[in-house]
C-alpha positions in Angstrom: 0.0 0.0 0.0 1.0 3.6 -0.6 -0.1 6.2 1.4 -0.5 9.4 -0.8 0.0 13.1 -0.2 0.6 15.7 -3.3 4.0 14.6 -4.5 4.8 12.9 -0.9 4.7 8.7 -1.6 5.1 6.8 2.2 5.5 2.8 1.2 4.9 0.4 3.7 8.6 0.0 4.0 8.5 3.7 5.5 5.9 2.5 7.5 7.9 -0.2 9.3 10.9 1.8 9.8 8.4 4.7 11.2 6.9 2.3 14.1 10.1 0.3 14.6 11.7 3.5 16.0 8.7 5.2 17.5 8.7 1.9 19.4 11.8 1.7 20.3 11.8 5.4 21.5 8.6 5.6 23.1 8.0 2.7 24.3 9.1 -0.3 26.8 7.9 -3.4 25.1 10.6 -4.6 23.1 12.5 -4.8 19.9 9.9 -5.3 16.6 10.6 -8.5 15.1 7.1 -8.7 12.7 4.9 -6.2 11.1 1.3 -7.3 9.6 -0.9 -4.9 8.1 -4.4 -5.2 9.4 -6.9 -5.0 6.0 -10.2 -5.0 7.7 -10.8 -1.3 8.4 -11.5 1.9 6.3 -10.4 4.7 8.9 -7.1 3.9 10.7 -4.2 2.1 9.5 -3.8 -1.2 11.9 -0.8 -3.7 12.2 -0.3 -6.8 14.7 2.7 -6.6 15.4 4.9 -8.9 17.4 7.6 -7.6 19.8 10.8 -9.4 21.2 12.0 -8.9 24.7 14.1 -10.7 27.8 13.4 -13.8 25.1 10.2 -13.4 24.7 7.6 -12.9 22.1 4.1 -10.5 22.4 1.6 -9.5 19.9 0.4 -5.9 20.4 -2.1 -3.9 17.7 -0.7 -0.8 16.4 -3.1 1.9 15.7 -2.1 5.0 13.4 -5.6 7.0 13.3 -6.4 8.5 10.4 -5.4 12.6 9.7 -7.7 14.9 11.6 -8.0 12.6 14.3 -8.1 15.0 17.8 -6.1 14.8 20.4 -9.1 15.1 22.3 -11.0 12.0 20.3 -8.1 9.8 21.1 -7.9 10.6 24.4 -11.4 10.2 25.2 -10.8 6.8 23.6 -8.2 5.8 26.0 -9.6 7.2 29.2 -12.8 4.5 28.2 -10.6 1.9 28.0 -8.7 2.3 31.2 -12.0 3.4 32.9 -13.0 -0.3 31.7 -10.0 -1.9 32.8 -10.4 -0.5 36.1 -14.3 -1.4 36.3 -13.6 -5.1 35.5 -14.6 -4.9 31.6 -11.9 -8.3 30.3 -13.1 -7.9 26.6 -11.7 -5.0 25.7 -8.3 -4.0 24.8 -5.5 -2.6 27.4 -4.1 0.9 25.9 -0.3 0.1 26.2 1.5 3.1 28.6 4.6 4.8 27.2 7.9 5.3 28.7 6.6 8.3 30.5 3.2 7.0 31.0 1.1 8.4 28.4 -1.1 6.3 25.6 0.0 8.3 22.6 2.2 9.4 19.9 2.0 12.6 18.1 3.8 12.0 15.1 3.5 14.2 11.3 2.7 11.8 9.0 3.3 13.6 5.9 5.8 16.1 6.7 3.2 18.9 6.4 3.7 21.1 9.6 0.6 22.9 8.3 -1.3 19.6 8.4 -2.9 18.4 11.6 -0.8 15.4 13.5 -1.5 11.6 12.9 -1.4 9.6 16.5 -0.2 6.5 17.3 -1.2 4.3 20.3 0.2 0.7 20.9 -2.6 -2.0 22.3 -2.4 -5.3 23.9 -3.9 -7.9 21.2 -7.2 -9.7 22.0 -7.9 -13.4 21.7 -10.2 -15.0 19.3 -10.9 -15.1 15.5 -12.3 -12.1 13.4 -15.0 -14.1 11.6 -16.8 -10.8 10.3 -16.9 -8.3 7.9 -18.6 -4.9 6.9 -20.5 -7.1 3.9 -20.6 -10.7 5.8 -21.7 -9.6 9.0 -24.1 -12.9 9.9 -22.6 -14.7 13.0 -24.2 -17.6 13.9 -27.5 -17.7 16.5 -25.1 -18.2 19.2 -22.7 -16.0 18.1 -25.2 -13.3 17.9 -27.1 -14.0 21.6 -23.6 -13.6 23.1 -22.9 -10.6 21.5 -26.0 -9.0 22.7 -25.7 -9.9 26.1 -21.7 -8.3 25.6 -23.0 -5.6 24.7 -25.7 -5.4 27.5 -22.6 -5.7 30.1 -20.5 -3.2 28.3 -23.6 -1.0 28.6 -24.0 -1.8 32.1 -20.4 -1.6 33.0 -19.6 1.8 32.3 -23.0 3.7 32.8 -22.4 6.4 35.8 -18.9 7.6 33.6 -18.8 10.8 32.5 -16.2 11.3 30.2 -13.5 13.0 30.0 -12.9 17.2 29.8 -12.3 18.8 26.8 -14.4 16.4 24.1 -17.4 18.2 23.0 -19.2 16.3 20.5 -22.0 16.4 18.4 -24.8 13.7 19.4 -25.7 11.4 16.7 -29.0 13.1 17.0 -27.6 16.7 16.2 -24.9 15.3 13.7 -28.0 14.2 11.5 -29.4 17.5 11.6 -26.2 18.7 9.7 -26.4 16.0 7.2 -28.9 18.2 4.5 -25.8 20.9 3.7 -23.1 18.4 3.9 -25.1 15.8 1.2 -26.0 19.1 -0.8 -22.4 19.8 -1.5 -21.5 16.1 -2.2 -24.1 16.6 -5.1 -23.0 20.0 -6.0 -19.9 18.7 -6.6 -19.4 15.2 -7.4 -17.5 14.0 -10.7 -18.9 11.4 -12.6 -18.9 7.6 -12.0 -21.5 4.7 -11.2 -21.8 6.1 -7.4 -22.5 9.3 -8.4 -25.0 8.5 -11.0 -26.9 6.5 -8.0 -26.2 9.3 -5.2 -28.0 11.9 -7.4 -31.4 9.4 -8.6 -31.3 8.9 -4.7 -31.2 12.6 -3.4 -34.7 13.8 -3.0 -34.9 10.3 -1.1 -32.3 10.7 0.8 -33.0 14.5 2.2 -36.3 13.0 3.1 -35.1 10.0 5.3 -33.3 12.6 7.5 -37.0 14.0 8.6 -37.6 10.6 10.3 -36.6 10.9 13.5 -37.8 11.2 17.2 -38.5 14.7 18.5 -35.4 16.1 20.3 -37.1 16.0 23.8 -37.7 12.7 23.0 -33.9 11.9 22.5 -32.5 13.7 25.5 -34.8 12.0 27.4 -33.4 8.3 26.9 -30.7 7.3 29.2 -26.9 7.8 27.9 -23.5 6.8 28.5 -20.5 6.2 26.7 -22.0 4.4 23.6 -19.3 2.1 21.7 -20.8 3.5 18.7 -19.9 0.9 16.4 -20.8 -2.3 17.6 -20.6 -4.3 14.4 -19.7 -8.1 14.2 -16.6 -7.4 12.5 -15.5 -5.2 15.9 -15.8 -8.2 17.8 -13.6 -12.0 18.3 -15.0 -15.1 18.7 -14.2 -18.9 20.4 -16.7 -21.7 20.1 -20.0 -19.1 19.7 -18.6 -17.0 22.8 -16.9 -12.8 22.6 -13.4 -13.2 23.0 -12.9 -9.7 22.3 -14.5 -5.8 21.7 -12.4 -3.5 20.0 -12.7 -0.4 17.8 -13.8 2.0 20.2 -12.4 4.9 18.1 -16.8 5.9 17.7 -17.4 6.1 21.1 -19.0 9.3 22.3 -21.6 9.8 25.1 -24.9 9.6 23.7 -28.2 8.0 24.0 -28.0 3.6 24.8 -30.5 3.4 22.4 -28.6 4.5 19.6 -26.4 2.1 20.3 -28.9 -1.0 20.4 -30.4 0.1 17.3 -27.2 0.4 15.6 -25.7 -3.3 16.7 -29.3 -4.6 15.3 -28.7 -3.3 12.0 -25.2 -4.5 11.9 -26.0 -7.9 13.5 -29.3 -8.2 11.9 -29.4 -6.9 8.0 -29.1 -9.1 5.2 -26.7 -8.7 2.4 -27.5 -12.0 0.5 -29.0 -11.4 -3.0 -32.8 -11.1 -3.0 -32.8 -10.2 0.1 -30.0 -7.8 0.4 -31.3 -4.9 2.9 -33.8 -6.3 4.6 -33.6 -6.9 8.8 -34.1 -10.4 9.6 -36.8 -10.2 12.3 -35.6 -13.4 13.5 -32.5 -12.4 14.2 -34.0 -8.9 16.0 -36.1 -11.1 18.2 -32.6 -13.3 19.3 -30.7 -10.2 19.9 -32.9 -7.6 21.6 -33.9 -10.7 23.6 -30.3 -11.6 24.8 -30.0 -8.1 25.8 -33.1 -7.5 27.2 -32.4 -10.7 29.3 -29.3 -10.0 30.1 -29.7 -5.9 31.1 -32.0 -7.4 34.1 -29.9 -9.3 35.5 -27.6 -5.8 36.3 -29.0 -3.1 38.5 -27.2 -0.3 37.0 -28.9 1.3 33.3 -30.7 -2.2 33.1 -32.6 -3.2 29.8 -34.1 -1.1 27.1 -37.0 1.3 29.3 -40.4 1.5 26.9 -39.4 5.1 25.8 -36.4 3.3 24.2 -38.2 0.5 23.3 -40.8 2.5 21.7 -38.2 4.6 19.5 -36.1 1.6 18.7 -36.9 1.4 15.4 -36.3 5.1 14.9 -32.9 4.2 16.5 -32.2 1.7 13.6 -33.0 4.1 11.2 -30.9 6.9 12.5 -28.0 4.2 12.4 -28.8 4.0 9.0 -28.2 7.6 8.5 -24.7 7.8 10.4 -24.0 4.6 7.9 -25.1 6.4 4.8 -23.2 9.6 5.6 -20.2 8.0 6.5 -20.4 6.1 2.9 -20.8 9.7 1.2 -18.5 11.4 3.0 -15.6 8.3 2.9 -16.4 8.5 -1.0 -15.9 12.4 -1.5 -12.9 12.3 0.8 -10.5 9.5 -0.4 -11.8 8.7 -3.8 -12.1 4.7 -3.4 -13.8 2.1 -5.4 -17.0 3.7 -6.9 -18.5 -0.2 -7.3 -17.6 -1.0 -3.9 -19.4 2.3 -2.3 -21.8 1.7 -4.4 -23.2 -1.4 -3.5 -23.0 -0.2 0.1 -25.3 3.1 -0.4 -27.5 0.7 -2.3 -27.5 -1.6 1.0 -28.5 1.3 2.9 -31.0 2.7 0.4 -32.6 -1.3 0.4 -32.3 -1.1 4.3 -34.5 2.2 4.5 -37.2 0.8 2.2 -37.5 -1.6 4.1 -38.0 -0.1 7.2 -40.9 2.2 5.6 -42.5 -0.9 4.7 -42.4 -3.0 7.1 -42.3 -0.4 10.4 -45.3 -2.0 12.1 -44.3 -5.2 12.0 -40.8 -4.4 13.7 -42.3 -2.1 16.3 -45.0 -5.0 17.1 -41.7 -7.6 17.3 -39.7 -4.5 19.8 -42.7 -4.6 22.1 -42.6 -8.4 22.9 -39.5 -7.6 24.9 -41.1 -4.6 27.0 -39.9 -5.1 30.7 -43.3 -4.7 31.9 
């Protein structure tokens, strides 16, 4: 891979000799020994990497998050992981300390002072197999119950956190409220190409979905906490139908719990298969808000889904379905990738929101089975 910036070409061989000696000089874990880039993302450059020391061998994940990334996002990021650490949370990934105990590296990717700095942050490698993908997210049925209930004791594990200073970030709720202008100048000024073409039949549609969602009040009254934000199959590991491991947390934000239900149902739960590509598997719904459901009364912290979250679930789903859709335009008119690949994703999410306006009774009837009253 090459990493491209005007007339400034970084090959992966830069790449190693970059982290080798930001290792070595920042950090106490060794001598690098193995690079591997991870493929699975779209935002941050990952590598396993393996690390020598006293004799002995460690595997480690390397994060270099993407240009523009705060300092105050990253931070925020690692504060939720220690916080988890520290509240008994095993699933998710330790942040690895520096030599003078701080969890990242400022670094200037591209030799561009006037650019904003890339970070760096070193994490201790989880167990399990990635079995998942953005486009083959169906676990199995047990796969998919234990996720749930994961997610239910994430939820329930780090409810009562506030945060950390100096992150101030949009809701999902108000970030969808800005989406209008920021499609508007995608259309304004998109070249030609098969996505395009698509993006622009689909407009009027897609201004339209953004006017179905709960009334604010509505919103600000559903409990919140530090949502993972991004609670996809492909996020997680798995060992014999059990979480090994949560990771990604580079999404999280506090904001609304029921965002984040709706969102891991849509990931968990829509089909991609042909002929029946975009459609939620009720099925599958019914096995994972169950799980969770189950499993949030157990805890006596946040708990399960209340019925004003139960009640707005499916407008939950569908503002997922938004955040998905604008991250597919905005990835597309800011790197340039694969039109046919991004286009078969917006046409996922177009196939997704058709079905939701056809079949919202029917979902809302399956939600309400799991009421906790």
């Amino acid at each position: 891979m090459n990493t491209k910036n005007k007339d400034i070409i970084i090959t992966q061989e830069d790449v190693l000799r970059s982290n080798r000696n930001i290792l070595s000089e920042h950090y106490d874990v060794g001598q690098l020994v193995r690079q591997e880039r991870i493929d699975r993302g779209y935002v941050n450059d990952s590598y396993k990497i393996e690390m020598l020391r006293a004799g002995k061998k460690t595997r480690y994940l390397l994060r270099r998050y993407r240009q523009g990334t705060s300092e105050a996002k990253v931070r925020f990021e690692h504060a939720l992981l220690q916080e988890l650490q520290i509240r008994g949370f095993e699933l998710s990934p330790r942040c690895i300390q520096r030599k003078d105990g701080t969890t990242c590296v400022e670094i200037d990717r591209n030799l561009k002072k006037k650019d904003p700095p890339n970070y760096i942050a070193v994490f201790s490698f989880l167990p399990g197999e990635d079995k998942c993908s953005w486009d083959h997210p169906l676990c199995s049925d047990e796969e998919l119950k234990n996720s749930a209930q994961r997610l239910a004791l994430y939820h329930n594990t780090i409810f009562g956190w506030q945060g950390t200073e100096g992150l101030r970030e949009l809701s999902n709720f108000d970030e969808i409220n800005l989406m209008a202008s920021k499609w508007q100048a995608f259309a304004r000024n998109t070249a030609e190409s098969p996505f395009a073409e698509f993006f622009l039949e689909q407009f009027n549609d897609l201004l339209g979905m953004l006017k179905n969602i709960p009334p604010q009040e509505k919103y600000n009254a559903m409990p919140r906490l530090a949502v993972h934000g991004d609670y996809h199959p492909g996020n997680l590991k798995f060992k014999d139908g059990k979480v090994t491991g949560v990771f990604d947390f580079g999404w999280s934000k506090i904001d609304a719990r029921c965002f984040d239900v709706g969102l891991a149902i849509l990931y968990f739960c829509t089909s991609w298969e042909a002929g029946t590509d975009g459609n939620l598997l009720l099925d599958r719904v019914e096995h994972f808000l169950g799980a969770y459901q189950e499993s949030g009364k157990k805890v006596n912290t946040i708990g399960p889904l209340n019925q004003l979250e139960l009640e707005y679930l499916p407008h939950m789903i569908h503002m997922g379905n938004l955040i998905v859709i604008d991250w597919i335009l905005s990835h597309f008119y800011s790197t340039g990738p694969d039109p046919q690949k991004y286009l078969k994703y917006l046409e996922h999410s177009v196939s997704l929101n058709l079905w939701l306006e056809r079949n919202g009774s029917v979902l809302a009837s399956c939600i309400q089975q799991h009421s906790i009253n």
